[in-house]
DRENGUNU-776051 format. One line per 3 residues: their letters; for each residue x, y, z of N, C-alpha, C. Coordinates in Angstrom, 2 decimals. Example, Ala and Ser with C-alpha at 12.3 -4.5 7.8 and 13.67 -1.06 7.14 Angstrom:
<rs>
AS) 13.19/-5.69/7.80/12.30/-4.50/7.80/13.20/-3.30/7.80  12.85/-2.25/7.08/13.67/-1.06/7.14/12.90/0.03/7.87
</rs>
This chain:
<rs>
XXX) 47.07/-14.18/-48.95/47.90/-14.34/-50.12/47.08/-15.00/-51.21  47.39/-14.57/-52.52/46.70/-15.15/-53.43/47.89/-15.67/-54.59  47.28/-16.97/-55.22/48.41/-17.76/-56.21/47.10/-17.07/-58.05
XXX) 48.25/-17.43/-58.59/47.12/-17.34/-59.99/47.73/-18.54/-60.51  46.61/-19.09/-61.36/46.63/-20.69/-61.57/46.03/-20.61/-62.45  46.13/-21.66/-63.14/45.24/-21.69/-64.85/44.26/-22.92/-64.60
XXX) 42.82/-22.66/-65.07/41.70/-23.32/-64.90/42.40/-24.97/-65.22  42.76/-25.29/-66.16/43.42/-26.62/-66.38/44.44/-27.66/-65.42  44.40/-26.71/-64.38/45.22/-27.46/-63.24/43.98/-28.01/-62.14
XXX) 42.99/-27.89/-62.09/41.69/-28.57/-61.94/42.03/-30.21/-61.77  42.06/-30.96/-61.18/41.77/-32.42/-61.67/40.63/-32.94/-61.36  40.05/-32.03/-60.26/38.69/-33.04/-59.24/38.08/-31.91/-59.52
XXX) 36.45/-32.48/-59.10/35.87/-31.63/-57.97/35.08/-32.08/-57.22  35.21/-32.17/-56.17/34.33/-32.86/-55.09/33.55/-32.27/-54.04  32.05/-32.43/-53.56/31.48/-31.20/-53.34/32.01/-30.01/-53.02
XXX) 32.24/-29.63/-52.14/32.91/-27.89/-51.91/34.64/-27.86/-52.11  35.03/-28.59/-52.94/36.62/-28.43/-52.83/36.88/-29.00/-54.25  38.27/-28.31/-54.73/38.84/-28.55/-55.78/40.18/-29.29/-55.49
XXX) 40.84/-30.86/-56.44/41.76/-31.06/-56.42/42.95/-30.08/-57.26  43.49/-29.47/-57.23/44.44/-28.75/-57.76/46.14/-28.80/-57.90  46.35/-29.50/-59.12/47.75/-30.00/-59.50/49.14/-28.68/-59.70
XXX) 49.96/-29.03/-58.80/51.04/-27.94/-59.24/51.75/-27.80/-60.15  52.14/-27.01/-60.84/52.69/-26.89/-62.15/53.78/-27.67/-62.59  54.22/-28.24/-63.28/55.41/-28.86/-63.62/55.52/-30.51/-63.20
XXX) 54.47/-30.29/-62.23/54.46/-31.83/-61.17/53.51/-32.65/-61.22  53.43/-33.94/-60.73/52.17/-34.88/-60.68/51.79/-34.53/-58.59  52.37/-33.38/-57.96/51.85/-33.23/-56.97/49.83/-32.29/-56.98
XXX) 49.45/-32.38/-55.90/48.23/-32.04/-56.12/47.93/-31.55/-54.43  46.79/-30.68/-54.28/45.98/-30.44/-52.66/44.75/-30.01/-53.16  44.40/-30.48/-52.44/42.44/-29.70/-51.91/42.55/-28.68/-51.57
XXX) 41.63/-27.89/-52.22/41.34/-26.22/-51.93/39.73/-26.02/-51.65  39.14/-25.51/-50.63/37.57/-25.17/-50.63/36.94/-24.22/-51.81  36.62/-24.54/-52.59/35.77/-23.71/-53.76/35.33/-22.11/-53.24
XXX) 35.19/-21.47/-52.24/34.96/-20.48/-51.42/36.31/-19.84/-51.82  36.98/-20.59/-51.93/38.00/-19.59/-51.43/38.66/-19.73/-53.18  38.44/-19.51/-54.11/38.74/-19.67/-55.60/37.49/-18.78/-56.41
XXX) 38.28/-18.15/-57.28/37.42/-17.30/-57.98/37.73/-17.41/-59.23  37.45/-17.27/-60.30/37.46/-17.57/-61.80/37.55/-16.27/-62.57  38.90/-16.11/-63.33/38.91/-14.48/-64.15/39.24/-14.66/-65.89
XXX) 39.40/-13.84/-66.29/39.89/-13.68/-67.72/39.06/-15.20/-68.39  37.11/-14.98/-68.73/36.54/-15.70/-68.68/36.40/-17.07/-68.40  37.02/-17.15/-67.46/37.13/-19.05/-66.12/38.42/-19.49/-66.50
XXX) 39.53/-18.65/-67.01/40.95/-19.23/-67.47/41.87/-19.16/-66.57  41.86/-18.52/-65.86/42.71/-18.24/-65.14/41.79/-17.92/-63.44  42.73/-18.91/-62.53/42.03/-19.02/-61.20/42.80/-18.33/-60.37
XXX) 42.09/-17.67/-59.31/42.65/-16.65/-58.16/42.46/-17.21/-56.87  43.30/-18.57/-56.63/43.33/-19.05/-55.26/43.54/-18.40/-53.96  42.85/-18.49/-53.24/43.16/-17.60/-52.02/43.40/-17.85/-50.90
XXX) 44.52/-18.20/-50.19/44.76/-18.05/-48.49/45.11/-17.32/-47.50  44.48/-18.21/-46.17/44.50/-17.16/-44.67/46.39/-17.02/-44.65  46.40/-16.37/-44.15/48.25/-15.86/-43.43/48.33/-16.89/-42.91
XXX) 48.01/-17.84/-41.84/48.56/-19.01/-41.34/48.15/-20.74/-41.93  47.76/-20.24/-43.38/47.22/-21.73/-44.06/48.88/-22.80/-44.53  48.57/-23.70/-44.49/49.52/-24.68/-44.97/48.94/-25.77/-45.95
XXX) 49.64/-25.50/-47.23/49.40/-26.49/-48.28/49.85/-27.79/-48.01  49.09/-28.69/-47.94/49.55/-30.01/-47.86/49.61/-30.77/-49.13  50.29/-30.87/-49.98/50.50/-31.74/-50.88/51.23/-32.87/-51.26
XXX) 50.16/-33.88/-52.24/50.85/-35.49/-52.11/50.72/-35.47/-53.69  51.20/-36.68/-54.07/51.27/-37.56/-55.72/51.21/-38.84/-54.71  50.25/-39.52/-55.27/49.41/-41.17/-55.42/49.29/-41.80/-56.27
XXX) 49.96/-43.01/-56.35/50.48/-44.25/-57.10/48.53/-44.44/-57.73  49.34/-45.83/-58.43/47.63/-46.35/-58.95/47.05/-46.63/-58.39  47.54/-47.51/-57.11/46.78/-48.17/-56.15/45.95/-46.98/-54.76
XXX) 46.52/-45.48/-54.93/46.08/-45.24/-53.98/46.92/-44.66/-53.07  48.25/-45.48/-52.79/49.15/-45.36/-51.74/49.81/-43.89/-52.36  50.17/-43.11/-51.16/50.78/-42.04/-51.21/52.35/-42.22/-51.27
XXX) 53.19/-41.86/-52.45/54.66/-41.53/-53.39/55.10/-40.17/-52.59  54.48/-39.39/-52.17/55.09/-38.21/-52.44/54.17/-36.90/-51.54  54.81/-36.64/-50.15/53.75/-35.41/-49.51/54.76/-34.50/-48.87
XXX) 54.09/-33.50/-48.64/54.74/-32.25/-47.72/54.00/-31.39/-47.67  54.09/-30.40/-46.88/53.30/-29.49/-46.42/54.23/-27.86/-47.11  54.03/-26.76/-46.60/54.57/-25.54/-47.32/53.36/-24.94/-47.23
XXX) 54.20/-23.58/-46.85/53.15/-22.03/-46.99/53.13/-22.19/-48.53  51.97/-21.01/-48.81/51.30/-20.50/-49.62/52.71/-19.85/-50.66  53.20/-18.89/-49.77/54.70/-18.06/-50.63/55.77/-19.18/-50.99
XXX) 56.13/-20.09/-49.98/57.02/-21.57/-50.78/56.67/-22.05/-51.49  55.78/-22.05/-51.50/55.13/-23.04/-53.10/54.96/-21.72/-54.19  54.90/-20.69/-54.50/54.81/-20.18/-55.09/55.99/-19.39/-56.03
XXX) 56.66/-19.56/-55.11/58.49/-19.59/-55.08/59.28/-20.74/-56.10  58.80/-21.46/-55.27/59.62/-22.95/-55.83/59.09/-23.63/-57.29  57.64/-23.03/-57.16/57.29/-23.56/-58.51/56.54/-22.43/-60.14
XXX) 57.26/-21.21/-59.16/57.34/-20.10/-60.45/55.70/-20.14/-60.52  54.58/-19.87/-59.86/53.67/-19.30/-59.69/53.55/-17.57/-59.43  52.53/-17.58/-60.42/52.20/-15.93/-60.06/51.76/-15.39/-58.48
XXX) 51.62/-14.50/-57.68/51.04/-14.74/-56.08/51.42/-12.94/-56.13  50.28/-12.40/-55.07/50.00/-11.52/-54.70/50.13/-11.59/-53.07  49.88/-10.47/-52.58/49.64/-10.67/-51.35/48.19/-10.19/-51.09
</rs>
């Protein structure tokens, strides 16, 4: 399955992985750079997952401490937060 995402949802990058913020939200997950491709000259990102991947996503206070996590397929999150997604 693939999400389309706009280069500006970026927050990190840390060697082989991107932090990547969900739309509308202060939630965020790590994605491996491998698996992200860059289109419509680096504006728009083509995230990509296996059939059995699970997004784990949190929002973290100032200090660090984790506010806010859950996990969700690739299609729930894409659902719930009006993302573009292919299969």
């Amino acid at each position: 399955m693939e999400l389309r995402m706009h280069s500006n949802q970026i927050l990190a990058e840390k060697g082989e992985s991107y932090l990547i913020k969900l739309p509308k939200t202060e939630l965020a997950f790590w994605h491996p750079k491998r698996f992200i491709s860059r289109r419509d000259k680096g504006y728009t990102l083509m995230v990509w997952f296996a059939d059995h991947f699970t997004i784990k996503a949190s929002r973290k206070g100032k200090r660090g401490d984790v506010l806010e996590s859950w996990e969700r397929s690739p299609e729930e999150v894409a659902v719930k937060y009006g993302i573009p997604h292919g299969k």
